[in-house]
VOKE-591119 format. One line per 3 residues: number of its first residue (from 1); their letters; for each residue x, y, z of N, C-alpha, C. Coordinates in nm, 4 decimals. Example, Ala and Ser with C-alpha at 12.3 -4.5 7.8 and 13.67 -1.06 7.14 Angstrom:
residues 2
1> as> 1.3190/-0.5690/0.7800/1.2300/-0.4500/0.7800/1.3200/-0.3300/0.7800 | 1.2850/-0.2250/0.7080/1.3670/-0.1060/0.7140/1.2900/0.0030/0.7870
***
This chain:
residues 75
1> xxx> -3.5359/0.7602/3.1205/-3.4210/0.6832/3.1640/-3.3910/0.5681/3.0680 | -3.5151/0.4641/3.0170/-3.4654/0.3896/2.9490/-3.4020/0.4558/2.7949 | -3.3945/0.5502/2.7173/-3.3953/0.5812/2.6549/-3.2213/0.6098/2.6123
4> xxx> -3.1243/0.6872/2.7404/-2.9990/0.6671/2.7855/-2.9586/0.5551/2.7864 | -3.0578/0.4475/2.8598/-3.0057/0.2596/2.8760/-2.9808/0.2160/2.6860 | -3.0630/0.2476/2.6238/-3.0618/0.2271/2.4936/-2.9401/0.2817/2.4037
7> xxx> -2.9382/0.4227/2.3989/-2.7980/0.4378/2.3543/-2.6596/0.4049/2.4020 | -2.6770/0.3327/2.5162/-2.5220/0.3009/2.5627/-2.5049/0.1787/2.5515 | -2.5835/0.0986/2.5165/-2.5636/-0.0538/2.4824/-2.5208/-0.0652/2.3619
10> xxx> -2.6298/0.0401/2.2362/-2.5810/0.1029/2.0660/-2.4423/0.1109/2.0647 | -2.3898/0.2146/2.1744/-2.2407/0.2828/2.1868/-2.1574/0.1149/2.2259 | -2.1925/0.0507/2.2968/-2.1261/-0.0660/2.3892/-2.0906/-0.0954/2.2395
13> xxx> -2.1929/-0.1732/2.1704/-2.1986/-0.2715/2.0449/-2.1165/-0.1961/1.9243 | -2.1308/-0.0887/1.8879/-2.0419/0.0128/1.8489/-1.8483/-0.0233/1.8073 | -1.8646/0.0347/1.9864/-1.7537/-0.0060/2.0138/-1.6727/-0.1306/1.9805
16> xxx> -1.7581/-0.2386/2.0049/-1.6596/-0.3568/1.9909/-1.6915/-0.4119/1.8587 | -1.7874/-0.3487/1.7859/-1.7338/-0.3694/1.6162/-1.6082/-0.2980/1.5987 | -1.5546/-0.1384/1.6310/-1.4667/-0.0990/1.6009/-1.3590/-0.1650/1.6094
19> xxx> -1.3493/-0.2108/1.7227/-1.2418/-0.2655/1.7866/-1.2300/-0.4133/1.7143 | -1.3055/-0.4451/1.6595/-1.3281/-0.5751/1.6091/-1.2396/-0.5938/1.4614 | -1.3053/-0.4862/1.3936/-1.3067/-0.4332/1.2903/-1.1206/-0.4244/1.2770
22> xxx> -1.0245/-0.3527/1.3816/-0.9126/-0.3565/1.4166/-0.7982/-0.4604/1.3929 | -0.8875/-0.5388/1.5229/-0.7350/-0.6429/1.5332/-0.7934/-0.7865/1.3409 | -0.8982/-0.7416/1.2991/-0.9051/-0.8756/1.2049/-0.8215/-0.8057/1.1000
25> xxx> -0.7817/-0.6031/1.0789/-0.7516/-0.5884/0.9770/-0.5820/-0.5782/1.0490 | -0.5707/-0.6001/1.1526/-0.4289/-0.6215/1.2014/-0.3647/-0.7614/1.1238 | -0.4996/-0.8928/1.2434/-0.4636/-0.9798/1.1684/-0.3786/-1.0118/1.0003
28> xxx> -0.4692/-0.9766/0.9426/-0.5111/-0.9783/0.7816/-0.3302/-0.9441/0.7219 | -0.2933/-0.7915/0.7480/-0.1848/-0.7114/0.7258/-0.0520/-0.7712/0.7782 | -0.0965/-0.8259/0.8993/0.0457/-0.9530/0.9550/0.0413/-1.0376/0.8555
31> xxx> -0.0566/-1.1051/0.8432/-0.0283/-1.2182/0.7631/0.0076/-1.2349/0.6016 | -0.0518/-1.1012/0.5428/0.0074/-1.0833/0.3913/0.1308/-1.0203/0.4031 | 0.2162/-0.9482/0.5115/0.3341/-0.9041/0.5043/0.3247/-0.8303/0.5158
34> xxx> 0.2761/-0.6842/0.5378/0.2854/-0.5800/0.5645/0.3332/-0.5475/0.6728 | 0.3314/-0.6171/0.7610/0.3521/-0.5636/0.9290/0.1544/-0.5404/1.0213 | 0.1549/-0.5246/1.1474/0.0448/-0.5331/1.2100/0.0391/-0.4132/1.2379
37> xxx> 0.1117/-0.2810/1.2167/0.0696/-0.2002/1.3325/0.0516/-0.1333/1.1746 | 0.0399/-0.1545/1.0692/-0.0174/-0.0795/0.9655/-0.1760/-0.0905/0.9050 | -0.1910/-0.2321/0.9733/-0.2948/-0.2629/0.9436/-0.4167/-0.2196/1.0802
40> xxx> -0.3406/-0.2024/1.2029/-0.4244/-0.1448/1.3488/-0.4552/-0.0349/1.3030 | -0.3653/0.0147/1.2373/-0.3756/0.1848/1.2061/-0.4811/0.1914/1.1145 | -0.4696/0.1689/1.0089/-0.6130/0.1361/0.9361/-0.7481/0.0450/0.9814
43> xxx> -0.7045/-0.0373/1.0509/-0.8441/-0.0643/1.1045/-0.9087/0.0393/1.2161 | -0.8514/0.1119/1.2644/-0.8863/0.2110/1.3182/-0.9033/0.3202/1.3008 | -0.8757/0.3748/1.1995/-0.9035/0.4886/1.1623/-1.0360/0.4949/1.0444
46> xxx> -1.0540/0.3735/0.9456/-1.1385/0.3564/0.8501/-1.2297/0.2304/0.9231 | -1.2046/0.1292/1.0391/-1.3237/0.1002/1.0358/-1.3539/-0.0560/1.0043 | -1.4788/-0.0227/0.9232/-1.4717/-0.1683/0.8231/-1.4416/-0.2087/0.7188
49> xxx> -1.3640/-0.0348/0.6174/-1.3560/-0.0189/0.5274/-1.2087/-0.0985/0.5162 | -1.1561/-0.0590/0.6620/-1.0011/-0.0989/0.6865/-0.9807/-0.3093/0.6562 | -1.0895/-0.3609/0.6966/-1.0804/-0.4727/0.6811/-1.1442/-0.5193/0.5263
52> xxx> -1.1995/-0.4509/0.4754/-1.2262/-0.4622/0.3236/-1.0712/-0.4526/0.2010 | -1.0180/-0.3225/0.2398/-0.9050/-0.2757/0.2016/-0.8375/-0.3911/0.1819 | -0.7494/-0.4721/0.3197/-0.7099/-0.5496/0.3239/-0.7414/-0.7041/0.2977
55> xxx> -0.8442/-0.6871/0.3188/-0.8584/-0.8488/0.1872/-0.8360/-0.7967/0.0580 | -0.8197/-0.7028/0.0262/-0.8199/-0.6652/-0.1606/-0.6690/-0.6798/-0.1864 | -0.5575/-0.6391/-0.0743/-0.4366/-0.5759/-0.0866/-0.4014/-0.7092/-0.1612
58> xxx> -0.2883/-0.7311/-0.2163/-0.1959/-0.8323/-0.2784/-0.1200/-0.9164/-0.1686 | -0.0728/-1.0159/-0.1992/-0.0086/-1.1044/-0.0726/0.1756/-1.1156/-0.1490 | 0.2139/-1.0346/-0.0124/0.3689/-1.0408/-0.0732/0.4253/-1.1603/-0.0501
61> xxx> 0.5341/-1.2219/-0.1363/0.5797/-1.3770/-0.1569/0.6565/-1.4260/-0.0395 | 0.7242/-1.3068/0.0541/0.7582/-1.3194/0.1781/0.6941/-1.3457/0.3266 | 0.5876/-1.3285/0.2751/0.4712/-1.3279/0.3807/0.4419/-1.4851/0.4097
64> xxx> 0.3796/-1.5116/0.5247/0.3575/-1.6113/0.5636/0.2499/-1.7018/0.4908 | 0.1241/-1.6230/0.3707/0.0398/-1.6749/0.3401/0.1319/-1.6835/0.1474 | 0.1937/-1.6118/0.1235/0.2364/-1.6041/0.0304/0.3870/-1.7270/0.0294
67> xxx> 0.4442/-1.7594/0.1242/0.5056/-1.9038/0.1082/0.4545/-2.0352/0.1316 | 0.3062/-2.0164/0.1997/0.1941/-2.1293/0.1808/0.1518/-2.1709/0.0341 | 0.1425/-2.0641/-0.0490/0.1061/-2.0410/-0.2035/0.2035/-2.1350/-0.2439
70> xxx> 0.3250/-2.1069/-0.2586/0.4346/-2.1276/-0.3377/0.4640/-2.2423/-0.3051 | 0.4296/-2.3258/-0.1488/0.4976/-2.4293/-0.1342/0.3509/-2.5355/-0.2041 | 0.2508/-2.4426/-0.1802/0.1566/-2.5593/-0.2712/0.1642/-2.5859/-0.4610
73> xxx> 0.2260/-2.4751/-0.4806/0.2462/-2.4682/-0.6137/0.3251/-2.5841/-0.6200 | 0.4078/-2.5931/-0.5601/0.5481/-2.7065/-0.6026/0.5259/-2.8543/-0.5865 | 0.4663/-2.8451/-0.4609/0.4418/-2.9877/-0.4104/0.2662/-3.0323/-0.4686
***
C-alpha cells in the first residue's frame, strides 16, 4: 500500500511542475510580445524546455519589456 502512497505524491509533484512550468512560459511570451496562449502551448507541450526556449526568444520593441528597454535607453 505504501508503495501506491509514494507514486501519487511523485505524480502530485509532477504535476504541478508541469503546470508550473506553463503559466511562467505563458508569463515570459506575454511579456516579450508574442501573445500568452503561444507560450501555454509550449509550456505544455515541451515542459521545461518550454520555459528555457523562452528566455532565449528575442524581446520584440512592442512588447511591454521591450519599451522598458528603450525608455531606459533615452532617459
Amino acid at each position: 500500500m505504501t508503495i501506491v502512497a509514494v507514486i501519487g505524491s511523485t505524480a502530485l509533484f509532477l504535476l504541478y511542475g508541469w503546470l508550473a512550468s506553463a503559466i511562467i512560459a505563458s508569463y515570459l511570451s506575454g511579456k516579450k510580445g508574442y501573445g500568452e496562449r503561444i507560450g501555454l502551448a509550449s509550456g505544455l507541450l515541451l515542459a521545461v524546455i518550454g520555459v528555457v526556449i523562452w528566455l532565449a526568444m528575442p524581446i520584440k520593441p512592442t512588447s511591454d519589456w521591450g519599451r522598458r528597454k528603450l525608455a531606459r535607453r533615452r532617459g
